[in-house]
N, C-alpha and C positions, 0 to 999 in steps of 0.2 A: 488618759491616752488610750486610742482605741488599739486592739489586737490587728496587726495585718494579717487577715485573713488572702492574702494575694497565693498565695501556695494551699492554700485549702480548697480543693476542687472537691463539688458534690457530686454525686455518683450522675446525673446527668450531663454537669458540663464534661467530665469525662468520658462518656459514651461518646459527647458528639467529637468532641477532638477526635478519638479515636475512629469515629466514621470518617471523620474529614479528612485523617491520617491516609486511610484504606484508599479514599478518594483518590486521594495526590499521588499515591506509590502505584494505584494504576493509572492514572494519567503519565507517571512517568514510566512505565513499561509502555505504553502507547507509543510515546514520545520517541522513546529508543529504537521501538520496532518501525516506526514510521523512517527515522532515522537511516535505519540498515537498511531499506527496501530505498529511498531514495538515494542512499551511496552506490549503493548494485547497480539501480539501476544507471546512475552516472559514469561507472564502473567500465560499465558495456558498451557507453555510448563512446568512452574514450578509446576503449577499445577497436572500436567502429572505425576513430577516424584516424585509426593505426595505418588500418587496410588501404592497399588502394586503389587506383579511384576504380578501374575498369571492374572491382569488382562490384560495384554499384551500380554497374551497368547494364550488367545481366537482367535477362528476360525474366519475370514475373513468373514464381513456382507454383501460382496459383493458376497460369495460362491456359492446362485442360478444363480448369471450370469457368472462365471466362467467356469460351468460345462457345459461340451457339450448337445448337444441338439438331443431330440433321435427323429428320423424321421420312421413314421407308412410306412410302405409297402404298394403302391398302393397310394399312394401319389406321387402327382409331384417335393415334394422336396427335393428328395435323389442324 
């Protein structure tokens, strides 16, 4: 009858389990962190459609840099 050697790991299959281990436990802090950034961010959008509506409405905070830019005469930047 042969010995089960099933539970005798040699020192390199143990390394790689061990790398593989390392592998997976930051794959699942990935996981979690990906997690929490897409709950916030879902978070916010439901918050969003708390609000209502007119303030959706409102003019674009970004409008002083939209608008073109008036250039004085005698200036070299026309």
């Amino acid at each position: 009858m042969m010995p089960n050697d099933y539970f005798d790991e040699s020192r390199q299959t143990s390394l790689a389990f061990w790398g593989l281990g390392q592998m997976l436990k930051g794959a699942g802090y990935a996981a979690a962190f990906l997690l929490a950034v897409g709950l916030f961010i879902w978070a916010l959008y439901l918050i969003g459609l708390l609000l209502p509506e007119e303030s959706r409405q409102t003019p674009s905070p970004y409008g002083a840099l939209e608008t073109p830019a008036l250039v004085a005469e005698g200036h070299g930047l026309a």
